[in-house]
C-alpha positions as CSV (number, residue, x, y, z in Angstrom):
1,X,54.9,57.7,46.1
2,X,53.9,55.4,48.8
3,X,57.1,54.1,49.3
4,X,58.9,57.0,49.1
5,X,56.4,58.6,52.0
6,X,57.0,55.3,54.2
7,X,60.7,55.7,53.5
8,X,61.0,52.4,52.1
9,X,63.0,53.8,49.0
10,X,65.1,57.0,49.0
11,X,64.4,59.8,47.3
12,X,67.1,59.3,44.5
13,X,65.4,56.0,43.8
14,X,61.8,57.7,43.9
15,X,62.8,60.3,41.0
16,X,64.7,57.4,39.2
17,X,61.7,55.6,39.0
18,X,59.1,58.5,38.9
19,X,61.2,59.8,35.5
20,X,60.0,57.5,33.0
21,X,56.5,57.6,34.4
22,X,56.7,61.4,33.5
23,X,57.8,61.2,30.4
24,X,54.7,58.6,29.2
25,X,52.5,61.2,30.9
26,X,53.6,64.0,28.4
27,X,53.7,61.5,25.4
28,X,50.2,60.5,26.6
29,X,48.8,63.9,26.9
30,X,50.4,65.1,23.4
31,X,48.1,62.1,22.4
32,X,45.4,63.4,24.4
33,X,45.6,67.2,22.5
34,X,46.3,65.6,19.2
35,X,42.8,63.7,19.6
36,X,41.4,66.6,20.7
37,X,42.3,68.5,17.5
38,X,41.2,66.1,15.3
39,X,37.5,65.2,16.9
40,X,37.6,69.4,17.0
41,X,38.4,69.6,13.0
42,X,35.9,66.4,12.1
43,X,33.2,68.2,14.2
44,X,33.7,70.6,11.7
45,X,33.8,69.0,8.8
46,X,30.5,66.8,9.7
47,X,28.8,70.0,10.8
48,X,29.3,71.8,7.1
49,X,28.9,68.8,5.4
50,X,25.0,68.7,7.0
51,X,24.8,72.5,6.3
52,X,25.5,71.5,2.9
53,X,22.7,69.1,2.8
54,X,20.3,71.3,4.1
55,X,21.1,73.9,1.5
56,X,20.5,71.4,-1.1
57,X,17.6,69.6,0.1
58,X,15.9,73.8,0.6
59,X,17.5,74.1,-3.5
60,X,15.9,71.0,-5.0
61,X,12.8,71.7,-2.7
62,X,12.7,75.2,-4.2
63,X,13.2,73.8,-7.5
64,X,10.6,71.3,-6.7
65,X,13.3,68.3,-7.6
66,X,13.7,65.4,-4.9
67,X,17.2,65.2,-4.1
């Protein structure tokens, strides 16, 4: 961007070179959504998976069983 601003490079050459640059910032914020999903959904899974060992710790304790 510098370049282009001190009109070192023309503007054809700024978008040539700005393209690819574009297109890794989409690939790398696909990435960045992707990752998001997944910590999302193992969030979830490790938050059920304590609620499930809480219910059974309460169970046996009801039972008066160590778990």
């Amino acid at each position: 961007m510098e370049l282009y601003l001190d009109e070192a490079i023309s503007k054809k050459q700024y978008i040539t070179r700005k393209k690819p640059l574009d297109i890794q910032l989409e690939k790398q914020s696909e990435n960045v959504d992707a990752l998001s999903k997944e910590l999302e959904q193992s969030t979830k899974l490790e938050e059920h998976m304590q609620s499930i060992t809480k219910f059974t710790e309460t169970a046996a304790a009801g039972l008066g069983k160590d778990v």
